[in-house]
N, C-alpha and C positions, 0 to 999 in steps of 0.2 A: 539824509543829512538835512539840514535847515535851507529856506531857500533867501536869498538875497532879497535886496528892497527890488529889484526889478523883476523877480518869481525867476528868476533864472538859479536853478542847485546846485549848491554849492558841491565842487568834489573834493574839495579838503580844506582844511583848514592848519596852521599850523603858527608855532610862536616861539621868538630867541629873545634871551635878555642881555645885553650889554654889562658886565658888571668889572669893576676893577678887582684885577689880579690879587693885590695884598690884603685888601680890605672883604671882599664880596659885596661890595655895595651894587646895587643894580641902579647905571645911570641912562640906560634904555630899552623900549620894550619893543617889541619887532613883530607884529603879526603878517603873517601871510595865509593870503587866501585866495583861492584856487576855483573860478566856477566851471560846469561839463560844458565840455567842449574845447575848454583852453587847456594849455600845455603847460604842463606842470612842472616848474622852474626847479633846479636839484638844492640839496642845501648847503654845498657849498658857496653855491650863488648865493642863497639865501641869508648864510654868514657875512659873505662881503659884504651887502646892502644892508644889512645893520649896523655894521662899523661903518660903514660911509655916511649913511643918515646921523649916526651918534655924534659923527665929528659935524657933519653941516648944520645941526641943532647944536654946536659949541664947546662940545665934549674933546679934549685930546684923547687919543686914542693908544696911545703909547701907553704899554699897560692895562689896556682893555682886553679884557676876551669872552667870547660867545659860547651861551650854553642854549643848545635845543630845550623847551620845555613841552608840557600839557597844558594846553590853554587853560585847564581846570585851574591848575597849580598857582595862577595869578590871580586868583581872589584876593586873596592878602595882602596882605605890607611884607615882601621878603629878604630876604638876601641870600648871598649865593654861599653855602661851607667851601673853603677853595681847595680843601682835603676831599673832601665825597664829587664835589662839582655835582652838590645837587640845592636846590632851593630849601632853605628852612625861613617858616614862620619865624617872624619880627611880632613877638606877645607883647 
């Protein structure tokens, strides 16, 4: 894996989008990263602490919900299909 600004390596890396239910707009993005030696937080945890950040940056949350993604998969401008619950390119 790649190593952090402090050369300490990374053991994971991982990333959730916040997006709204009806729409699939994605109105947060939630990376988590993980360096050796530290303990690796599960992803339920890691769902709640996106909805809680999404709301403390101003978002209501009613209506919001969490999709694990590929950090690759966020290159783009996306949004969420809320049929497949998977990310599609915004062309």
């Amino acid at each position: 894996m790649s190593e952090g600004i402090n050369s300490t390596p990374i053991k994971s890396s991982r990333a959730f989008v916040v997006y709204d239910g009806k729409s699939g707009a994605i109105v947060h993005v939630h990376r988590v990263t993980t360096f050796e030696g530290a303990k690796d937080s599960s992803a339920k945890a890691d769902r709640t602490q996106a909805l809680s950040l999404a709301q403390q940056f101003g978002h209501r949350v009613e209506g919001l919900k969490v999709l694990a993604v590929e950090l690759d998969e966020l290159r783009r401008a996306h949004r969420v299909d809320i049929k497949s619950r998977r990310l599609i390119c915004e062309s």
